[in-house]
VMD Tcl script that builds the backbone (N, CA, C; Angstrom):
set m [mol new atoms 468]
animate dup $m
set s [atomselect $m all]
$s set {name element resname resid chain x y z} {
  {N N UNK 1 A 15.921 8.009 -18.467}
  {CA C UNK 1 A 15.042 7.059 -17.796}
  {C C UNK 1 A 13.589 7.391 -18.137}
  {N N UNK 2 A 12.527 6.234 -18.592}
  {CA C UNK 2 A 11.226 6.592 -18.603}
  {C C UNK 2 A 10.616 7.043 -17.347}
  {N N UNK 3 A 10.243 7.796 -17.839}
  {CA C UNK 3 A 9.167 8.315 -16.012}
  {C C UNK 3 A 8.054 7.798 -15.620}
  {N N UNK 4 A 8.281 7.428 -14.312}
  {CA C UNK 4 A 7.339 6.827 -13.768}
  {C C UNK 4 A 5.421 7.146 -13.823}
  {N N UNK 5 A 4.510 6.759 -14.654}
  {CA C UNK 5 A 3.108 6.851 -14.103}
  {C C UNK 5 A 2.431 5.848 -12.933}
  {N N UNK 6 A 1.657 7.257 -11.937}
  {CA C UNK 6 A 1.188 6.488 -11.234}
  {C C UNK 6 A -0.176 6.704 -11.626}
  {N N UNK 7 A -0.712 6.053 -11.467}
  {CA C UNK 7 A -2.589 5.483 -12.003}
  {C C UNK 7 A -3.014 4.655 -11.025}
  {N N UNK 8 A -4.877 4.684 -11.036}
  {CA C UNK 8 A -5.611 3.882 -10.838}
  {C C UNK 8 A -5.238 2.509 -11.516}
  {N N UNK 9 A -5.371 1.306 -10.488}
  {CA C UNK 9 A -5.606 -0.117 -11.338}
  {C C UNK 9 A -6.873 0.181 -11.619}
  {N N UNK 10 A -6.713 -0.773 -13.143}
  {CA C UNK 10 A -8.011 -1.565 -13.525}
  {C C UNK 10 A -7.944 -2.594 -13.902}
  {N N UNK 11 A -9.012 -3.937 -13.981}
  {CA C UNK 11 A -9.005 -5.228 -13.956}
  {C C UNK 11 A -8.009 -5.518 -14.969}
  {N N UNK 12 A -8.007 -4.600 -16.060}
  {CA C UNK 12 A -6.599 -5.131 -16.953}
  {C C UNK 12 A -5.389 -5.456 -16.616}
  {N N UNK 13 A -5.305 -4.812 -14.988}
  {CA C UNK 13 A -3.821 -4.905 -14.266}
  {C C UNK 13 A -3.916 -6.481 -13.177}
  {N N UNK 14 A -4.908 -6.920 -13.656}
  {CA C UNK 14 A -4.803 -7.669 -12.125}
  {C C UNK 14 A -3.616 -8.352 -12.232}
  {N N UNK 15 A -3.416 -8.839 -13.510}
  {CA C UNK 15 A -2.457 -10.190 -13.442}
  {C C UNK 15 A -0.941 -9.455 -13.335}
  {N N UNK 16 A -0.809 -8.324 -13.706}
  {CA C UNK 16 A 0.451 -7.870 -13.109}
  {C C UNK 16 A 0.597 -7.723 -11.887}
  {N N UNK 17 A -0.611 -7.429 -11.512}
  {CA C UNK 17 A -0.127 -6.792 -9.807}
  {C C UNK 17 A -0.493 -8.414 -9.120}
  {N N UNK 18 A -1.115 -9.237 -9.628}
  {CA C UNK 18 A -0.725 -10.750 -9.297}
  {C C UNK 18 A 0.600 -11.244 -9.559}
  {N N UNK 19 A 1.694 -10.689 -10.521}
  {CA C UNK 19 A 2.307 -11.185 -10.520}
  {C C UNK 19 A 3.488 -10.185 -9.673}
  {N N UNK 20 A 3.620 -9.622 -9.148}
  {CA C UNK 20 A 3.824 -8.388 -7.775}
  {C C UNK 20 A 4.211 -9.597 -7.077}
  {N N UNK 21 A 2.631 -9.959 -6.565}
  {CA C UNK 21 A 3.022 -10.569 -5.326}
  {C C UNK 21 A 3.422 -11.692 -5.115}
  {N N UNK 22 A 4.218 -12.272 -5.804}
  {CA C UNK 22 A 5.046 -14.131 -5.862}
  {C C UNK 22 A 5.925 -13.588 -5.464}
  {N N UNK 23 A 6.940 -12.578 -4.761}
  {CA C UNK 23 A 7.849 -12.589 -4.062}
  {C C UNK 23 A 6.898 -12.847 -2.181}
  {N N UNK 24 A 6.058 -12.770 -2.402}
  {CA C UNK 24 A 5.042 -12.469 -0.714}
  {C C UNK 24 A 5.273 -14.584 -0.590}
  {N N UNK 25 A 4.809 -14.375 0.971}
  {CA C UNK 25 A 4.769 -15.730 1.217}
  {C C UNK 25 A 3.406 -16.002 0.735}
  {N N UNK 26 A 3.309 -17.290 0.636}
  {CA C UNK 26 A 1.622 -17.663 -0.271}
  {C C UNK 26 A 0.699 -17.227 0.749}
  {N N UNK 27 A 0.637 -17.282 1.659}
  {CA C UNK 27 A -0.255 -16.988 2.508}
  {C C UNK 27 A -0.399 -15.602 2.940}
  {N N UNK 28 A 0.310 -14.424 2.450}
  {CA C UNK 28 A 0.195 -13.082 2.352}
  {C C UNK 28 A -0.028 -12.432 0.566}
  {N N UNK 29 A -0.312 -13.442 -0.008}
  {CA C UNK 29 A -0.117 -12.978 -1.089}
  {C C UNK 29 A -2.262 -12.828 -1.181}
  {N N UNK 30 A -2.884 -11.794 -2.381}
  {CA C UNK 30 A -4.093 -11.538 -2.290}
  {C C UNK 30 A -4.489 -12.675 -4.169}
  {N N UNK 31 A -5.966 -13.425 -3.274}
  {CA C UNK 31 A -6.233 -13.882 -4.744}
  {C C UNK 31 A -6.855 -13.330 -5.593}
  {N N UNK 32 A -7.077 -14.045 -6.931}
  {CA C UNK 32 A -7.494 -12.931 -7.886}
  {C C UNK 32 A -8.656 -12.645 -7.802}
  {N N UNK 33 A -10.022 -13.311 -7.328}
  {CA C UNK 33 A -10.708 -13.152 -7.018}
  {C C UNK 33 A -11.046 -12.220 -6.005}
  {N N UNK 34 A -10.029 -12.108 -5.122}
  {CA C UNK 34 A -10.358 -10.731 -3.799}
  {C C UNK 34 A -9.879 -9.719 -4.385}
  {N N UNK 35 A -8.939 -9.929 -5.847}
  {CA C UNK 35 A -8.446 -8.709 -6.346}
  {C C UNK 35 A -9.259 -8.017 -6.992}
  {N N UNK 36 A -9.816 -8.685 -7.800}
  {CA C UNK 36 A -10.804 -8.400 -8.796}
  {C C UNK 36 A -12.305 -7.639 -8.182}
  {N N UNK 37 A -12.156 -8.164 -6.936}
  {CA C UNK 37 A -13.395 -7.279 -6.210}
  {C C UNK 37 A -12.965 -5.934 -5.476}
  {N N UNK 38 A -11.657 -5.941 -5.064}
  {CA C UNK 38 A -11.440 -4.964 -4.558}
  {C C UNK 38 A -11.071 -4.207 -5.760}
  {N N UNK 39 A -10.940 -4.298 -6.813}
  {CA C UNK 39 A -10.786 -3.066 -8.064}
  {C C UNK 39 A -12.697 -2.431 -8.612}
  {N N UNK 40 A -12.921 -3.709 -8.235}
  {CA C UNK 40 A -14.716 -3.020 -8.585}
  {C C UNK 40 A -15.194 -2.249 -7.400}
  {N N UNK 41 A -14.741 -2.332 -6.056}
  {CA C UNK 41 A -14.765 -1.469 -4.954}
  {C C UNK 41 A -14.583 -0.380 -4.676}
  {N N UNK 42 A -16.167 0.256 -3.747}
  {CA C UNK 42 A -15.806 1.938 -3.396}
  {C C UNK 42 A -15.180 2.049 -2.416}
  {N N UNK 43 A -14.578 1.243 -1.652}
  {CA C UNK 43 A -14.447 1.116 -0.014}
  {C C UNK 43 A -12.426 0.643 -0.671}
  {N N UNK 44 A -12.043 0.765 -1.761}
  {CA C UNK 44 A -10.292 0.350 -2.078}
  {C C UNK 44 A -10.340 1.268 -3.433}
  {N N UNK 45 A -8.861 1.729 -3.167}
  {CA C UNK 45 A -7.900 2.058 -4.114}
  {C C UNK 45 A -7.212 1.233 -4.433}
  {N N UNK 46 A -7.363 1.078 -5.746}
  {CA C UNK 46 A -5.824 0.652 -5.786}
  {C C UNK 46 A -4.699 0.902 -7.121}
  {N N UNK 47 A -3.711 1.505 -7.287}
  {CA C UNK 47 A -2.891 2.078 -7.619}
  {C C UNK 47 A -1.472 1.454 -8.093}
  {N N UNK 48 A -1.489 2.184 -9.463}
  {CA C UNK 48 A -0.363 0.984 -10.051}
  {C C UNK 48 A 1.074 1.942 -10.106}
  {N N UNK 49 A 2.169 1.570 -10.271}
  {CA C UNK 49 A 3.341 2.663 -10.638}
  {C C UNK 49 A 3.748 2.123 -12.245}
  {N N UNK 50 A 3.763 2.388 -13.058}
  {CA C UNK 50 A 4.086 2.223 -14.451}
  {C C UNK 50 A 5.246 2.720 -14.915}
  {N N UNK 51 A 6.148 2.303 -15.650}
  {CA C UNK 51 A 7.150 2.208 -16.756}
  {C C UNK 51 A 6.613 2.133 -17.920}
  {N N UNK 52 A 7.254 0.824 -18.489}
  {CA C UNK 52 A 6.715 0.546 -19.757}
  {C C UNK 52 A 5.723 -0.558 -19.455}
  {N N UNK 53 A 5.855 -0.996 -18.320}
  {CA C UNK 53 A 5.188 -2.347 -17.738}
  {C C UNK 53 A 4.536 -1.874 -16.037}
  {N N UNK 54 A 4.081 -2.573 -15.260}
  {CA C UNK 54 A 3.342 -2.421 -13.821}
  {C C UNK 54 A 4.543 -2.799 -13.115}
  {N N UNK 55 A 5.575 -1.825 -12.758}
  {CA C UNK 55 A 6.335 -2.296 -11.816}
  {C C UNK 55 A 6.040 -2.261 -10.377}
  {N N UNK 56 A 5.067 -1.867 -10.054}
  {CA C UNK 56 A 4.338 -1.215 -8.440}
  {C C UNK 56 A 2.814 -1.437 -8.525}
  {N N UNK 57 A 2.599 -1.538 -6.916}
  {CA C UNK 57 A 1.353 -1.652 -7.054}
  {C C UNK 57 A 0.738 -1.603 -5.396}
  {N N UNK 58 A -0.107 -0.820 -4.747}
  {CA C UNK 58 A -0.179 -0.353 -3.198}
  {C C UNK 58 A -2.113 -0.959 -3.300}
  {N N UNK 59 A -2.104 -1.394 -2.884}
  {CA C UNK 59 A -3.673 -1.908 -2.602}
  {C C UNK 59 A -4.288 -0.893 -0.621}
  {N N UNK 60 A -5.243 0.268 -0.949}
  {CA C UNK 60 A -5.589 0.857 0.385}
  {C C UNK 60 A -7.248 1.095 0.153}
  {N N UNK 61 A -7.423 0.361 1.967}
  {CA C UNK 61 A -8.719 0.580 2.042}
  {C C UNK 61 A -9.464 0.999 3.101}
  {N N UNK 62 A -10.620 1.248 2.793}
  {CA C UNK 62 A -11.898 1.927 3.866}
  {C C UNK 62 A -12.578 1.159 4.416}
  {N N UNK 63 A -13.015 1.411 5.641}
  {CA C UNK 63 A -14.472 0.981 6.544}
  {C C UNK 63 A -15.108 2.698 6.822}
  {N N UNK 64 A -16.388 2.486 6.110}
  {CA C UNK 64 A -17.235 3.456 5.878}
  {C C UNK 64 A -17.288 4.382 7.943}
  {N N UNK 65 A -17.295 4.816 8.194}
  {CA C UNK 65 A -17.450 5.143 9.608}
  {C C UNK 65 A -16.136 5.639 10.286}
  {N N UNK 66 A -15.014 5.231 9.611}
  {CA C UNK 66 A -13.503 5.291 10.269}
  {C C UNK 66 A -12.908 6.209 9.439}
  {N N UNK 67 A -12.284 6.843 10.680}
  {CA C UNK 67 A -11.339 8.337 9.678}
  {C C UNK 67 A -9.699 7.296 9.462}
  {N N UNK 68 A -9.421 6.194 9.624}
  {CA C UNK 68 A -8.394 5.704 9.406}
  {C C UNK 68 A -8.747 4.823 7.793}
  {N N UNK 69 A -7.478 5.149 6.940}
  {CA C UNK 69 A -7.078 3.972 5.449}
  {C C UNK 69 A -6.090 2.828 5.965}
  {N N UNK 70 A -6.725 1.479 5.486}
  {CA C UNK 70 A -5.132 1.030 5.667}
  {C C UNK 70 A -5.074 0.726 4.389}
  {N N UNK 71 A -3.572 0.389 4.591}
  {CA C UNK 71 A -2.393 0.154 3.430}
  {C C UNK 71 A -2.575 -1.326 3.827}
  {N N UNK 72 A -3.128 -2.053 2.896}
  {CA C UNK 72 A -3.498 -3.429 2.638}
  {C C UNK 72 A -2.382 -4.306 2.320}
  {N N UNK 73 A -1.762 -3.716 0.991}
  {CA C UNK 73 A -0.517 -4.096 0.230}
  {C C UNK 73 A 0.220 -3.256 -0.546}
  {N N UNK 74 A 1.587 -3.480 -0.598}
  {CA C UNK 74 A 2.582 -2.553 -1.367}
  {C C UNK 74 A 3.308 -3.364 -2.041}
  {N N UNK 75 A 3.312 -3.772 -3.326}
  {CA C UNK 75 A 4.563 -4.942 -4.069}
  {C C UNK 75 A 5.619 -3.830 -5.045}
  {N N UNK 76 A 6.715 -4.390 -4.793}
  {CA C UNK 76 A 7.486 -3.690 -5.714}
  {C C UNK 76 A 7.987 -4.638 -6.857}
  {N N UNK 77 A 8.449 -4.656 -8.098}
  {CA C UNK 77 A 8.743 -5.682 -8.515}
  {C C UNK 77 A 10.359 -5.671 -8.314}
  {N N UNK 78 A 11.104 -6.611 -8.074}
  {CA C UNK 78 A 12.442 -7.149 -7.530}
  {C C UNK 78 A 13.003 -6.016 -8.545}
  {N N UNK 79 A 13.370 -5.644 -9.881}
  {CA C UNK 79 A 13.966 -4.813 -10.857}
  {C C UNK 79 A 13.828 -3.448 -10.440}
  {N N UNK 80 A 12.947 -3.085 -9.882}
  {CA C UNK 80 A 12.915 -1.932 -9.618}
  {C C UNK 80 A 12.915 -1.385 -8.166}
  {N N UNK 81 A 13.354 -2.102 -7.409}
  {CA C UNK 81 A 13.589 -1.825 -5.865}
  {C C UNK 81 A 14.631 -1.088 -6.014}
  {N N UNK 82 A 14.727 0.075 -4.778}
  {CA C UNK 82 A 15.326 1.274 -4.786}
  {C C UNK 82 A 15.920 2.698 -6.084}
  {N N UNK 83 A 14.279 2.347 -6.482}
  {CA C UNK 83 A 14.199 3.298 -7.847}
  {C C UNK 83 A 13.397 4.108 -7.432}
  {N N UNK 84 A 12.735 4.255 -6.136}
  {CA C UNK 84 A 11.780 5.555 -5.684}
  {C C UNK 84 A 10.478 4.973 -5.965}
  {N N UNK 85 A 10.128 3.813 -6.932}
  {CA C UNK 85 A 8.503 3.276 -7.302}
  {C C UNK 85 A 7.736 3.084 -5.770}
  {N N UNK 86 A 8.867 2.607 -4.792}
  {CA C UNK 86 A 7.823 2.269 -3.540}
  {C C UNK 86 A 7.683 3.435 -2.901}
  {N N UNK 87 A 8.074 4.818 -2.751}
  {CA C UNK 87 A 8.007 5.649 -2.172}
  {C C UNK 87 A 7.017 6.643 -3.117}
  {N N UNK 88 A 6.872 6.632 -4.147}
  {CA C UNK 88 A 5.863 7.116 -4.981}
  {C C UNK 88 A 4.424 6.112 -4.898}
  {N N UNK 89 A 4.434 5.348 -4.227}
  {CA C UNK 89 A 3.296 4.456 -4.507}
  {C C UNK 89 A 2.737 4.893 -2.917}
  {N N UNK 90 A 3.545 5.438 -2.018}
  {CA C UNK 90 A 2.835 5.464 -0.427}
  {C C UNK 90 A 3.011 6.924 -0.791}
  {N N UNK 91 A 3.680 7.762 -1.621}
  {CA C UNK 91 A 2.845 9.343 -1.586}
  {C C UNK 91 A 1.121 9.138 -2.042}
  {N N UNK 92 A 1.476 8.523 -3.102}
  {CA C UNK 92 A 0.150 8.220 -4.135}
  {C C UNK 92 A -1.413 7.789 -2.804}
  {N N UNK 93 A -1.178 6.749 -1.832}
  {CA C UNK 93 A -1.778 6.331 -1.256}
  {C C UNK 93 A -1.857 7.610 0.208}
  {N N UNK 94 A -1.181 8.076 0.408}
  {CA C UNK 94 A -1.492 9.298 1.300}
  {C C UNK 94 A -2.264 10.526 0.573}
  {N N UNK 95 A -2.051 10.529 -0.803}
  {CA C UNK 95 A -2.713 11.700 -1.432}
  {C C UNK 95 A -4.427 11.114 -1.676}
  {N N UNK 96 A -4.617 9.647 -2.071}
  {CA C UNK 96 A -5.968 9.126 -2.332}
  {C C UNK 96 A -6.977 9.320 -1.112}
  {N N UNK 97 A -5.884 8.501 0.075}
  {CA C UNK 97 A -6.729 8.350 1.438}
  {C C UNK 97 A -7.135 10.387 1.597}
  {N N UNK 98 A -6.228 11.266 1.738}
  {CA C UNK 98 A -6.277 12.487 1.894}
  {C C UNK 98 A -7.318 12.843 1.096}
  {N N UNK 99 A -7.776 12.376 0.224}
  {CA C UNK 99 A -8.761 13.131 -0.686}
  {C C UNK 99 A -10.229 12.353 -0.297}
  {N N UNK 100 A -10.494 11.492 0.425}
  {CA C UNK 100 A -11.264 10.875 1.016}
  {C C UNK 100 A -11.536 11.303 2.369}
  {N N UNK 101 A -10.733 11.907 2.741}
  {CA C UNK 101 A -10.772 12.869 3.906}
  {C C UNK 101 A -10.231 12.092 5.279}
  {N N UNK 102 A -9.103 11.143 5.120}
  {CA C UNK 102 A -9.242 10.287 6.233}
  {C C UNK 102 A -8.148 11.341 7.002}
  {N N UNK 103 A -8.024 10.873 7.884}
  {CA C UNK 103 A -7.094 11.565 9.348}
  {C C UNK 103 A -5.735 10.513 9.375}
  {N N UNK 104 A -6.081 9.587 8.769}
  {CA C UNK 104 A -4.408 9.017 8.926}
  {C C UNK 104 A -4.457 7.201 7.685}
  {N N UNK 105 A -3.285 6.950 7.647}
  {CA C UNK 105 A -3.370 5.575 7.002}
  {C C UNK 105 A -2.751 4.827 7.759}
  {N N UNK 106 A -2.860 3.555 8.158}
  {CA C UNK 106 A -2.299 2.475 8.912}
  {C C UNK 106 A -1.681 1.403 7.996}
  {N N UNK 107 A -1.365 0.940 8.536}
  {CA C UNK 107 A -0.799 -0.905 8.094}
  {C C UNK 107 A -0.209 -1.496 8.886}
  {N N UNK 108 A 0.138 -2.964 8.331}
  {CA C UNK 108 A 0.768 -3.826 9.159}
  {C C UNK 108 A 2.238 -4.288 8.810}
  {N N UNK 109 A 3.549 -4.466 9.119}
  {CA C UNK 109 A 4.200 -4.984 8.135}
  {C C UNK 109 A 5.090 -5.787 8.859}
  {N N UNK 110 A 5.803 -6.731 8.286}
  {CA C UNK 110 A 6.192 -7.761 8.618}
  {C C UNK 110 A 7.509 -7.419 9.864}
  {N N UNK 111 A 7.840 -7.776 11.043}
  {CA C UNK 111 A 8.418 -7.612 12.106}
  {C C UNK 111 A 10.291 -7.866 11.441}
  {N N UNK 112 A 10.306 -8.709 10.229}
  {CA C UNK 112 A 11.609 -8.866 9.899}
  {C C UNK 112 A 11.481 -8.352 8.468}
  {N N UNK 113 A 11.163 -7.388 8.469}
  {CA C UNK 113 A 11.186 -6.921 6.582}
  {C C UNK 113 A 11.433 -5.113 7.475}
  {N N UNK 114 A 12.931 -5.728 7.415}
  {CA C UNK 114 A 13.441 -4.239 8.129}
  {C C UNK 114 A 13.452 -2.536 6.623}
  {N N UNK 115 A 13.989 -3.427 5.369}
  {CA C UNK 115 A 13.978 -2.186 4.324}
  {C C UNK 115 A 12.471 -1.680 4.369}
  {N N UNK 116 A 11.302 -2.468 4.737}
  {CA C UNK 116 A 10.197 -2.002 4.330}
  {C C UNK 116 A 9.867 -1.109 5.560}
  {N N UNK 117 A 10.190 -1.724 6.841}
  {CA C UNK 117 A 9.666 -0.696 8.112}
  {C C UNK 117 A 10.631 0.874 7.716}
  {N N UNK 118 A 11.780 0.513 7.176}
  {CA C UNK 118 A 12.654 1.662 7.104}
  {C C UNK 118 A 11.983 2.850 6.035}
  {N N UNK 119 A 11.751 1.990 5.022}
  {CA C UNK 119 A 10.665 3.012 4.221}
  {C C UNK 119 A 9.533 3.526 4.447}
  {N N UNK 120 A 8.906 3.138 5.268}
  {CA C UNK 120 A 7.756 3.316 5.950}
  {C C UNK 120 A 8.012 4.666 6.737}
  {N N UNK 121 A 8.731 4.237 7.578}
  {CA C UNK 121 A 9.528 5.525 8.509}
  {C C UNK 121 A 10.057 6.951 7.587}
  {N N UNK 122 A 10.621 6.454 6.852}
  {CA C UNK 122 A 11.110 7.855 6.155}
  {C C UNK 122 A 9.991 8.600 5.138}
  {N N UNK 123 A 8.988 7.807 5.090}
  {CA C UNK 123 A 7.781 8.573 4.844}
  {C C UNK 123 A 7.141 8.845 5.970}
  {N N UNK 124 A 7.250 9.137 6.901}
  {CA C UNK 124 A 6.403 9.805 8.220}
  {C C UNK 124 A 5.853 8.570 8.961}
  {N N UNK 125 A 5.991 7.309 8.069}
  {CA C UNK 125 A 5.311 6.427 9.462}
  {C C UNK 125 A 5.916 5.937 10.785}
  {N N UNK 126 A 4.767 5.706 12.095}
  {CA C UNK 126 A 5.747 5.423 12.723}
  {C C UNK 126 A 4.935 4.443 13.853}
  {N N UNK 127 A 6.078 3.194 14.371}
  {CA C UNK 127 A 5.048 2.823 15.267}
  {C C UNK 127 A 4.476 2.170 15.955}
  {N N UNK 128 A 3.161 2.214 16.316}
  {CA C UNK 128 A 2.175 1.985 17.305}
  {C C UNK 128 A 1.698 1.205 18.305}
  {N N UNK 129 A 2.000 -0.547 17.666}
  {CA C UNK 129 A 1.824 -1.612 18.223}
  {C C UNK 129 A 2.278 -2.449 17.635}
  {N N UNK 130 A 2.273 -3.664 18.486}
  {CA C UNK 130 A 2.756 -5.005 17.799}
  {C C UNK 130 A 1.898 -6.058 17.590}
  {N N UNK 131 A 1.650 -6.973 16.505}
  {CA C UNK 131 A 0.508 -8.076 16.832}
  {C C UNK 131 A 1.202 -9.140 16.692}
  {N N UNK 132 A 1.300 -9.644 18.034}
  {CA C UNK 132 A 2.372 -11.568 18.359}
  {C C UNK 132 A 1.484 -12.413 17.278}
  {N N UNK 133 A 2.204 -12.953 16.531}
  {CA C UNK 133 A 1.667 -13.817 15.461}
  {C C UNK 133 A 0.617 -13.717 14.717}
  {N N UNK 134 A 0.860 -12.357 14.127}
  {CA C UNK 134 A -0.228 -11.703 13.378}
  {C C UNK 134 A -0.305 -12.656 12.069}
  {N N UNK 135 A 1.058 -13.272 11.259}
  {CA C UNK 135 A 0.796 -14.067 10.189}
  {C C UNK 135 A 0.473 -15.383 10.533}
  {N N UNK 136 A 0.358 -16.361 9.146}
  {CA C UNK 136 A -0.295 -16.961 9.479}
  {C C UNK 136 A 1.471 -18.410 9.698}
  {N N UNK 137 A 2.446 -17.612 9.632}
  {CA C UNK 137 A 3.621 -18.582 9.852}
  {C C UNK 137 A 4.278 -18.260 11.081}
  {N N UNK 138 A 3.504 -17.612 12.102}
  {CA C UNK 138 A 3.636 -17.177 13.504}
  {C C UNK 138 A 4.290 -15.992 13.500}
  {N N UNK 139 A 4.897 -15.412 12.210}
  {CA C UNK 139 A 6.044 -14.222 12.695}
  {C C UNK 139 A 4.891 -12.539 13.293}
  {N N UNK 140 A 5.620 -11.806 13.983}
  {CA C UNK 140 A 4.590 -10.925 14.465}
  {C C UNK 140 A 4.898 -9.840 13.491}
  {N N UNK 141 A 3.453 -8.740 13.582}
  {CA C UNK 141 A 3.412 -7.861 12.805}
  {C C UNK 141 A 3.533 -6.664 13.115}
  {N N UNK 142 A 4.714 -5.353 12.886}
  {CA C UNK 142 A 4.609 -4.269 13.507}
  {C C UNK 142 A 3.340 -3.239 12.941}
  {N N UNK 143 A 2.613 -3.028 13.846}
  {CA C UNK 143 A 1.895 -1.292 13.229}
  {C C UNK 143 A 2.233 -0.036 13.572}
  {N N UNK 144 A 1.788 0.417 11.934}
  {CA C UNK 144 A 2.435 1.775 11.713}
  {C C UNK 144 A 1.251 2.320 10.891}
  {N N UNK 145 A 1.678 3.866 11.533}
  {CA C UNK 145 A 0.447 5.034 11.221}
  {C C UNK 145 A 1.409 5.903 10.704}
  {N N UNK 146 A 0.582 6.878 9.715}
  {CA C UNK 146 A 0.802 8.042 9.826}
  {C C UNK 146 A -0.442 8.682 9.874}
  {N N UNK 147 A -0.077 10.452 10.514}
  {CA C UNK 147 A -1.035 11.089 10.308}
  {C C UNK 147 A -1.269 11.676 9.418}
  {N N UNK 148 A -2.257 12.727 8.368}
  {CA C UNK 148 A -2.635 13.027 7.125}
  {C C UNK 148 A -2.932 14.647 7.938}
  {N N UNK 149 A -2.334 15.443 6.944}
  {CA C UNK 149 A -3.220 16.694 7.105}
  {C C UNK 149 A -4.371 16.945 6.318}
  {N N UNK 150 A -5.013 18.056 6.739}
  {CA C UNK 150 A -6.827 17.908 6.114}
  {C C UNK 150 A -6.739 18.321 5.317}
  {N N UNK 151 A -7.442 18.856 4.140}
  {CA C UNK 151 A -7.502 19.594 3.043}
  {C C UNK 151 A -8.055 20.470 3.421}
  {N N UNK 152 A -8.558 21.218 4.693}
  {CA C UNK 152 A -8.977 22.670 4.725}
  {C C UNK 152 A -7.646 22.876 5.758}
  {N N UNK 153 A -6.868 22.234 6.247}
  {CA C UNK 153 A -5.544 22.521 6.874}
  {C C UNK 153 A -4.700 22.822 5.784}
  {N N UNK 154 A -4.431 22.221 4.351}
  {CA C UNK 154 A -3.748 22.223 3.592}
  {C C UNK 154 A -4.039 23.756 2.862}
  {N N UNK 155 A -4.737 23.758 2.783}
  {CA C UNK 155 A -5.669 25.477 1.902}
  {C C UNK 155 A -4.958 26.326 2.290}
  {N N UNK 156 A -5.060 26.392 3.570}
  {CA C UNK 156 A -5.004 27.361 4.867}
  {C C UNK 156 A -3.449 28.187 4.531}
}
mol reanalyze $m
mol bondsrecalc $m
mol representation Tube
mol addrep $m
């Protein structure tokens, strides 16, 4: 099997990691234009999983003042679901936010996208609250945290 690289996106990736998200409903999916700014952005990561092609792709970001990252977006491409790409793409995004020094990463994820809460969970997330008709097709959204250890905890 080729081994997986994980990398920084760059604008060369947009249209893959645009094309990520056509499994998302249109109205959760990010345009290229918000993509394209959040790759020129100090305040987002964003992070591709590679083959021979962009099979992955985790979009996480900052508000300057907050020790919390969220996890914006995670696409897997349909071929490569349950190949480990989505669980390498939320180490990848716990190691970025961690090096930024945050105290934890959040997100939101869909209340009936049970494989994804399940993956979520078996990476340490867990959680927190619920938002009643957080999308924009009424379904509600669960939140989930994890916490991050520090890098002078990690030394130690």
């Amino acid at each position: 099997m080729i081994p997986t690289l994980i990398r920084r996106a760059t604008a060369a990736d947009a249209s893959a990691i645009l094309d990520l998200e056509t499994r998302f409903p249109v109205a959760d999916r990010i345009s290229r234009q918000s993509l394209l700014r959040m790759l020129r952005s100090d305040s987002c990561d964003c992070i591709v999983a590679q083959r021979r092609t962009v099979l992955g792709a985790a979009i996480l970001l900052y508000r300057e003042g907050q020790s919390a990252a969220r996890l914006y977006s995670i696409a897997v491409h349909q071929t490569a679901m349950g190949t480990g790409i989505g669980r390498a793409l939320i180490d990848a995004v716990i190691d970025a936010a961690s090096e930024r020094d945050c105290d934890r990463v959040r997100l939101e994820v869909r209340a009936s996208n049970e494989s994804a809460i399940a993956l979520y969970s078996r990476a340490g997330f867990v959680p927190f609250d619920r938002k009643v008709a957080y999308y924009e097709d009424g379904e509600d959204a669960v939140r989930m945290e994890r916490f991050l250890t520090s890098k002078q905890e990690q030394k130690a």
